[in-house]
C-alpha positions, 0 to 999 in steps of 0.5 A, a space after each residue: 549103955 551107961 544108966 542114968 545112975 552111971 552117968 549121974 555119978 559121973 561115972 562115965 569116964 572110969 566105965 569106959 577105961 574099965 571096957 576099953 582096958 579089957 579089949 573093947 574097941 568103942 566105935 560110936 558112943 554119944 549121951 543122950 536123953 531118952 524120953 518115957 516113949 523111947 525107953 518103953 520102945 527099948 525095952 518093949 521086950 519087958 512090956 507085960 512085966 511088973 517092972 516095965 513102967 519103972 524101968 522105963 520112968 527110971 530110963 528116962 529119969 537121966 543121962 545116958 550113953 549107949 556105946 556099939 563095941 567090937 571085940 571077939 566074942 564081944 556079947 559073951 565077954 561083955 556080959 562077964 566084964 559088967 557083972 550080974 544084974 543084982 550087984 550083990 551078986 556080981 563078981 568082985 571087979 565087975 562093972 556093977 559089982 564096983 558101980 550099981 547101986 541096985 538092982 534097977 541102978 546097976 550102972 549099966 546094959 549090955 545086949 544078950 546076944 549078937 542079934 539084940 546087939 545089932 537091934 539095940 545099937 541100931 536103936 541108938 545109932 543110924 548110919 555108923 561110920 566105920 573108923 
């Protein structure tokens, strides 16, 4: 999913080059608005941490783009190709390292394994049709 600040910057385009160069296959993509409720219902896995209530103000703040990828051990290599959390910290070519701007505004989310994938994409998209 492409963060508020991704898309704000209109950033969109060069992100999707960057995964669909390193051999992702986007097979649904929309942008959208999340509202407070939403986001909250999104990352309700962080709800008793102290950041909860602005990461969800921050995802309900702009645009966004979720996408669902397929690749071969897309959850592994994703999370390498986007980079880090802290952008400071992120490998040089990384998603974040070439486009957050912190560690809130860091450009974008990828699930952490294939169980989260699923939940996550399914959060966004009902009744994917395959291409």
């Amino acid at each position: 999913m492409l963060k508020p600040d991704a898309v704000d910057a209109s950033n969109t385009g060069a992100i999707t080059k960057i995964i669909e160069e390193a051999g992702f296959r986007i097979v649904a993509m929309k942008k959208t608005m999340l509202t407070p409720e939403r986001a909250g219902e999104f990352y309700a896995v962080h709800k008793e941490r102290p950041f909860y209530k602005d990461l969800c103000k921050y995802m309900s703040s702009g645009a966004i783009v979720p996408m669902i990828l397929e690749k071969d051990n897309a959850v592994e290599d994703f999370r390498k190709l986007i980079g880090a959390t802290d952008p400071s910290k992120a490998a040089p070519g990384t998603i974040r390292n070439l486009f957050a701007k912190s560690i809130e505004a860091n450009a974008i989310h990828g699930s952490d394994s294939d169980e989260n994938a699923a939940i996550e994409g399914s959060f966004f998209f009902s009744n994917l049709e395959r291409f």
